[in-house]
C-alpha positions, 0 to 999 in steps of 0.5 A: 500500500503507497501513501501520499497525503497532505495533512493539516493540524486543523483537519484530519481528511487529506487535501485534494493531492492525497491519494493512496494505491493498494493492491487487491489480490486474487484467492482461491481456495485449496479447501471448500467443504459445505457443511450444510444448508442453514434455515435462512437459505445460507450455506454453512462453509469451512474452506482454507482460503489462500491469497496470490500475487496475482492482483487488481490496483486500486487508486483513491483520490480526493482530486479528480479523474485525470482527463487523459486517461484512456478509462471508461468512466462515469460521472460524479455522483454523491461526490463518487466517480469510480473509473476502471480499465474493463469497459465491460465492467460496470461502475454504478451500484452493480460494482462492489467497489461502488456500493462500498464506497458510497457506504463508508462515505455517508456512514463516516461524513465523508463529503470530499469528492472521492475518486477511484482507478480501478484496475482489473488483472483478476478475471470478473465472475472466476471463483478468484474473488476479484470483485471482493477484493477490490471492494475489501481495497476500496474500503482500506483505502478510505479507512487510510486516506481519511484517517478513520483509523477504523480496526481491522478486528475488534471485539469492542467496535464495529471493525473493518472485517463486520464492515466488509461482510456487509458486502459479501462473503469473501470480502473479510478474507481479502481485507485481511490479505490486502492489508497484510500485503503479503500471502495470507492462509486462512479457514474460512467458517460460517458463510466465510465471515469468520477467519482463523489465520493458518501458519503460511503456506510454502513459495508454490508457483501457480497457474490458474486457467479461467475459461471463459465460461460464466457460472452463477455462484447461487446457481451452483449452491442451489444445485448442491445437494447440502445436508441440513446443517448441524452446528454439533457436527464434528469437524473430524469429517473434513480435509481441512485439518490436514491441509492445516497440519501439512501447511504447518510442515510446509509439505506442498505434496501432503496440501495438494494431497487434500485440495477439495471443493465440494461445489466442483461436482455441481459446476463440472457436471454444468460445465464438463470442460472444468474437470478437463481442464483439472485433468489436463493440469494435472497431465502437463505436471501439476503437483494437484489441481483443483477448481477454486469457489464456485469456478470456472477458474482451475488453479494447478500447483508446479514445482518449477516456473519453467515446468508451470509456464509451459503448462500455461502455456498450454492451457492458454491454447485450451482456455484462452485466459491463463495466468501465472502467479505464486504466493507471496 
């Protein structure tokens, strides 16, 4: 996160030159076990969620969009203009980034005219939490610029973590990566608002294929068929003990041993490319694969970056969006 303020005694909002930039990295997940089916509709989750290099930018400003800049745009509005580099990606209420800043603008009396450059690397609608990161950077960023001072996690005030549930599951986990600036291992338990951190995950190069295939993330709980949650249910029936005592080994052999996600039978059955391409990581030498969230994007471990190139490489020929990464 970069930082560049002017600050005056008698006032502690930036002047119309501050502005912070932080990197809103991508997740997946090695471990995704529905527990079960809540009364309100929700589904009880316990998923090891893991944050990567790969990253969107973000830039907050209290001055205006600079006009020369090749973005779409919108205009201000309630003192807000958010302005991205994906034409395709919408910039209203639609967008989380949005919805999040406008809420930390009323909630804490912001009336400076806010800008935000958005821009996107991580694929929109993959299973690699993009939008949520950005809206979890989005609400860093004003917590900073403003000197809200506003805490990560609390147990005595409304925290940033309670904030960013309001805006979606993951966002809670990606506030916790972007603000550490660093790979972040954590289980995810409830709906994915409660966080425990993990010891951290081992250097691991990554390709991710995100073939583009739309897939609706309630479409895919839906289908899944869920038990009927029991909150007394042990957790001696889930992967993600193992997953937590091989991290604590750093063994990429035992993590990879015991990648699961529940939600791939139903999005591979929708979509059977996905267990293709899970095979075909697997033909070109990935340690394991696995499908990440809900999909359609796939993640494969390799040992070696010439090894996880060329693997890319040729996924890329096969899906059209590839991506190499590691974790930081």
């Amino acid at each position: 996160m970069s930082l560049c303020l002017n600050i005056n005694e008698t006032d502690p909002r930036p002047s119309a030159g501050g502005f912070v930039q932080i990197r809103a990295f991508a997740k997946i997940n090695l471990v995704l076990e529905v527990v079960g089916k809540r009364p309100d509709g929700y589904h009880e989750i316990k998923s090891v969620m893991q944050s990567l290099a790969l990253h969107d930018m973000i830039k907050i400003s209290v001055a205006a969009p600079n006009p020369a800049q090749r973005f779409c745009e919108t205009s201000f509005e309630d003192n807000f203009k958010l302005v991205c580099n994906d034409p395709r990606l919408p910039t209203d209420e639609r967008n989380l980034v949005t919805r999040a800043a406008k809420y930390m603008m009323q909630k804490f009396g912001i009336t400076r005219q806010v800008s935000i450059w958005l821009k996107k690397r991580i694929p929109v609608a993959a299973g690699l939490a993009g939008g949520s990161s950005d809206c979890a950077a989005a609400i860093l960023g004003l917590n900073k610029l403003f000197g809200l001072n506003i805490p990560l996690h609390s147990t005595t005030q409304t925290d940033l973590l309670e904030i960013g549930q309001m805006f979606g599951a993951d966002v809670p986990f990606c506030l916790m990566a972007n603000a550490a600036e660093a790979g972040v291992t954590a289980l995810a338990e409830g709906i994915g608002e409660k966080l425990t951190p993990l010891p951290s995950h081992p250097h691991v190069w990554i390709v991710l294929a995100c073939p583009k295939i739309y897939v609706s993330t309630a479409n895919v709980f839906g289908k899944y068929n869920a038990p009927v949650y029991i909150p007394t249910l042990t957790a001696t029936a889930f992967n993600y003990p193992a997953v937590r005592q091989a991290l604590t080994k750093s063994d990429l052999n035992a993590i990879t041993a015991n990648f699961k996600n529940d939600l791939t039978q139903v999005t591979a059955k929708l979509h059977p490319k996905i267990q293709d391409i899970i095979n075909e990581m697997n033909n070109q030498g990935a340690i394991g694969a696995a499908m990440s969230g809900s999909g359609p994007s796939v993640f494969g471990y390799f040992s070696n970056k010439e090894t996880a190139e060329k693997a890319r490489y040729k996924l890329h020929t096969a899906t059209g969006r590839t991506f190499l990464t590691k974790i930081i």
